[in-house]
Structures are given as C-alpha cells and as structure tokens.
N, C-alpha and C positions, 0 to 999 in steps of 0.2 A: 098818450100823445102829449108831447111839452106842450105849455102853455105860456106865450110872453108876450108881455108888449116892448112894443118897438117904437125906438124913442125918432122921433123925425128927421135927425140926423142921418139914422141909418137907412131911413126909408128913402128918403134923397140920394143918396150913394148906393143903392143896391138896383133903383127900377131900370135904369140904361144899362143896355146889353154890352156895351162898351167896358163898364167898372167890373173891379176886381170883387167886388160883393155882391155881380148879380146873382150866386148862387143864393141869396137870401131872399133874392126873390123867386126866383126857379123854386124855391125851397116851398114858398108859402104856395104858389101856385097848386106845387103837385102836392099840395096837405101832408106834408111831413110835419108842420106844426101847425097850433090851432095859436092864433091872431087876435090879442083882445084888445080892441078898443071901446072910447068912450064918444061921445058926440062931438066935446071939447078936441079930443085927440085927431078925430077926421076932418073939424074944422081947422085945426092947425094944420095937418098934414094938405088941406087944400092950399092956406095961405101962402106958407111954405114953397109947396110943389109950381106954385104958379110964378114965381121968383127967379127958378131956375129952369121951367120948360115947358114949352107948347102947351098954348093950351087942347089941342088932341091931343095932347100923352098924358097930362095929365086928368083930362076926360076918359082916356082910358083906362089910367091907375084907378079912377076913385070906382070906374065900371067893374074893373075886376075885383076891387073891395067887394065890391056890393054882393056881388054873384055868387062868390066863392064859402061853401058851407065850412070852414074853418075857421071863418072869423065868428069871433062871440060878439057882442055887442054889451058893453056894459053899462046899469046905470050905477052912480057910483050914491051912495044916502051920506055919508061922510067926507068930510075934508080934512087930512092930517096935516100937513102945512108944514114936515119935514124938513124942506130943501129952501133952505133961509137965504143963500146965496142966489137963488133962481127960481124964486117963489110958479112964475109960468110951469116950470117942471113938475109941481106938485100932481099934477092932473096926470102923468104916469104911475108916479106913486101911489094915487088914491085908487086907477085903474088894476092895477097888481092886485092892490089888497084886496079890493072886490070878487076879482076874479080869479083871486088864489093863485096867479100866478108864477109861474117856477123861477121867472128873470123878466128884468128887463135890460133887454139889446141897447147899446147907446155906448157911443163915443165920447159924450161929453163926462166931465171933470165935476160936475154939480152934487153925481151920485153918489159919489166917494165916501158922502155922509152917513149912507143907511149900512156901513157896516161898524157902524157904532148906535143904531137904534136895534136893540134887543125885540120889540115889538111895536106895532107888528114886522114881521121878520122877511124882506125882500130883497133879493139882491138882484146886482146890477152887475150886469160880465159888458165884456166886451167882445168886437164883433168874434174875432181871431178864437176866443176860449167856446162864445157859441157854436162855432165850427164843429172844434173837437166834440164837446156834448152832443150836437146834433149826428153829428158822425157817429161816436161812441153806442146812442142809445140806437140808431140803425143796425149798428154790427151787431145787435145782439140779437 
C-alpha cells in the first residue's frame, strides 16, 4: 500500500464534497493509502482547517484522522531543514523520511527543491500525477 504524506494544502482542497479532489479523500477514507503524519503536521492541519471551515467539519476531519487504521503516526528524531525557502514545510519532509514514505501530495512550489537532494531521497508529485499512481497501482 503507498505510503505519503499530504501537504495541507491538499488536505484543505480535498475534505469538501464539493472540490475536484474529494477523491483524495474518499481515497484515504476507503484505505487505498496509508496517511502518515506527525504531531507537528495535525497541529497544522488543525490551524489551517479552522481558517477555512466550521468548526464541526473540521471536528470531524481531525475525528476521522483519529479513527481511521491507515494513518501512521509518526515520531520524527531528526530534522533536515531541506526546504530553505519555507523552512515551516520541513516538518513533511522530516515526516516522509521517517516514514519511508513513497511521496509527498502538495501543491506548493517549496518542494521543487528535493529533486536536487540525492539523500535522503523523497519526492514530491502533485495532486493530478498522484491520481495516475494511485489509479495505476489499483489496476494492477
């Protein structure tokens, strides 16, 4: 099963039933992938989510965090401090490496970096190519 974390960008654009990315969360739902955050990460994803919605939906995003056996939880013992242009972002990157991560999901322009770090070695797709991969690795 993939393994990625998901930058908060995408996590904001995917929980309304309304966006063109609920399937990423439909997706996490039904454990098509396994979901790895850190503390740092669900503490953002709270700050974040509360910005742009109720607070019962976002009571119920961090509920269905909680419940769902596809999410990892990780603690992370290192900080690699990669992403110099948006130092905040490092806390996905140090999440990936931890957790061996296959990708990390994110719309943002920060990540562009780690395909000139040789190690440790993570990339970062966007939403549109996780699609295919996700799709891809079901067809088979």
């Amino acid at each position: 099963m993939l393994r990625i974390v998901l930058d908060t960008n995408v996590l904001v654009a995917c929980i309304s039933r309304n966006s063109q990315h609920h399937w990423i969360w439909r997706g996490f739902v039904d454990r098509r992938f396994q979901l790895c955050v850190t503390t740092d990460i669900l503490n953002e994803y709270t700050e974040v989510l509360e910005k742009f919605y109720s607070a019962m939906v976002v009571e119920n995003t961090l509920h269905q965090l909680s419940l769902q056996d596809n999410i990892i939880q990780i603690i992370k013992y290192f900080e690699w401090n990669v992403i110099e242009n948006d130092p905040d972002d490092n806390k996905f990157f140090d999440c990936a490496v931890a957790a061996n991560a296959d990708y990390i999901v994110t719309e943002g322009n920060h990540f562009k970096v780690l395909v000139n770090i040789p190690f440790p070695a993570v990339s970062a797709i966007k939403v549109k190519e996780f699609k295919r991969i996700l799709d891809g690795v079901e067809g088979k």
